[in-house]
N, C-alpha and C positions, 0 to 999 in steps of 0.2 A: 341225418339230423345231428345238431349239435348237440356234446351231451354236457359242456363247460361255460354255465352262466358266470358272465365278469360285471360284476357291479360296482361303479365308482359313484362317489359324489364330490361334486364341483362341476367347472363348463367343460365342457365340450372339448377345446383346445385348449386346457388346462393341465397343468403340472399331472395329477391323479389321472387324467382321461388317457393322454399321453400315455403313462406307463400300464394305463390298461392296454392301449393298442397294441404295448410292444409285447407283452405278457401274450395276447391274443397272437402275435404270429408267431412268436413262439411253438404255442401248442399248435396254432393251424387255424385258417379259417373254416375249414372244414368239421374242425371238434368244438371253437369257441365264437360267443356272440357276448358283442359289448352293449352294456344297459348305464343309462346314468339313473339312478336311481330317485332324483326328480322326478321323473315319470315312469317309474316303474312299481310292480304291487305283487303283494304277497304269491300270487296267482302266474307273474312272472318267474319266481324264483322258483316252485314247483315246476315246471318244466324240463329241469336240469338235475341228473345226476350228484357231477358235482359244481362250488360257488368256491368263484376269487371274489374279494370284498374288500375294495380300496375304499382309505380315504387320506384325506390332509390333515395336519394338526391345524386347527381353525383357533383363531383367538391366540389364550395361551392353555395349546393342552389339548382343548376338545375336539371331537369330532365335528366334521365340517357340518355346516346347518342342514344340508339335503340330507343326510344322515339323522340327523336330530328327529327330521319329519316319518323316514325311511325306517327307522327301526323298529317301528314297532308290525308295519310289516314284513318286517324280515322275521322276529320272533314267532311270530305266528303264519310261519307259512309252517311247510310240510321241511322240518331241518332232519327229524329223525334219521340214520341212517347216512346219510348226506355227508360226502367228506369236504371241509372247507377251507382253502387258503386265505391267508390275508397279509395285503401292502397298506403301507403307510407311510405318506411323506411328515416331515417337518424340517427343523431348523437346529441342528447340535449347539451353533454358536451363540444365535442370539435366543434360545430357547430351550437351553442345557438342562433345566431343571422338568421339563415337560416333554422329553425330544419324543416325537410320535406315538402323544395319549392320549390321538384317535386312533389308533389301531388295539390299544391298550382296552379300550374302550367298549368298542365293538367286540372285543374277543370277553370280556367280560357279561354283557349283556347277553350270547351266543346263550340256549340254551344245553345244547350238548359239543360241551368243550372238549371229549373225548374225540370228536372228529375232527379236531383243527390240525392242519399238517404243515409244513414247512415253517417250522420253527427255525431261524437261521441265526449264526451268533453275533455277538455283541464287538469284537474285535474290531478294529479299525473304527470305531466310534467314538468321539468325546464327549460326554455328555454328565449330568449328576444323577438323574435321576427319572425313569419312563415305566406309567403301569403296564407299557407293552412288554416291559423284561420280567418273564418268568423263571427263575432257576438258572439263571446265566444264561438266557438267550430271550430272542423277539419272539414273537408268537406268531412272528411272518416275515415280511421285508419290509426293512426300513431303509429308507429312500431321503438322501438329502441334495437333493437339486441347489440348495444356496450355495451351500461349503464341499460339498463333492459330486457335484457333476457328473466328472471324465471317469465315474466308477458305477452312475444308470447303469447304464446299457450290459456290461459284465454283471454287476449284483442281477437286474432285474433276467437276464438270461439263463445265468449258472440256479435261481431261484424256481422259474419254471423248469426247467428242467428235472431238478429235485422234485416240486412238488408233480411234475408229469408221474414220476415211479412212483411218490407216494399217491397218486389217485392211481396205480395200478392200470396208467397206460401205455 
């Protein structure tokens, strides 16, 4: 049985779903299953140990809309205990003052903030200003597919991997 629910919102073959899938074989198809959060409910997320929680910076900032609908069944599922990663894409250049404050977001709304893991740093980033930066770092990974690309696939790797030890597998 899987014990690594990955919840993204946006489509399917979207920028967020993508780095769920790569996130996913990462850990293994055998430990992880991907949810778009569309059609997904409180009732899904109890299921799982532990939760990755993508999204996009939608608009300027927010969390993408299937998010918007989604949170509040996230809130109220079963978080207690539950350790949680979280990605987030956006846009450093044209959206420097907001760069990924849907992940910002979501990790705000979390009610037990003591279990978010994979905090990763701010380095190699240009930006002015993201609620996703805590104390000198992301509250997860932040992902810019416009302005850096050719550096996915390494971030979103060397990421799960970190956060694999910090769930303690």
């Amino acid at each position: 049985m899987t014990k690594i629910g990955i919840f993204f919102g946006g489509k399917d073959n979207g920028g967020t779903g993508k780095v769920a899938r790569m996130v996913q074989e990462v850990f293994g198809k055998d430990l992880a299953t991907v949810h778009n959060v569309n059609s997904a409910r409180s009732k899904d997320v109890n299921r799982f140990d532990y939760l990755v929680l993508g999204t996009a910076a939608w608009g300027i900032g927010e969390m993408h809309s299937d998010w918007e609908n989604f949170i509040e069944e996230l809130v109220n599922a079963e978080l207690e205990g539950k350790k949680i990663a979280l990605y987030g894409l956006g846009d450093q250049e044209t959206y420097p003052e907001s760069f990924v404050d849907g992940l910002g977001t979501i990790f705000c709304r979390l009610p037990y903030k003591e279990n978010v893991v994979g905090f990763t740093s701010v380095e190699g980033y240009k930006y002015w200003f993201s609620t996703a930066e805590k104390d000198g770092k992301f509250v997860g990974l932040a992902i810019d597919n416009d302005c850096q690309p050719e550096l996915t696939e390494k971030r979103v790797t060397d990421w799960t991997q970190q956060v694999k030890k910090e769930f303690g597998l």
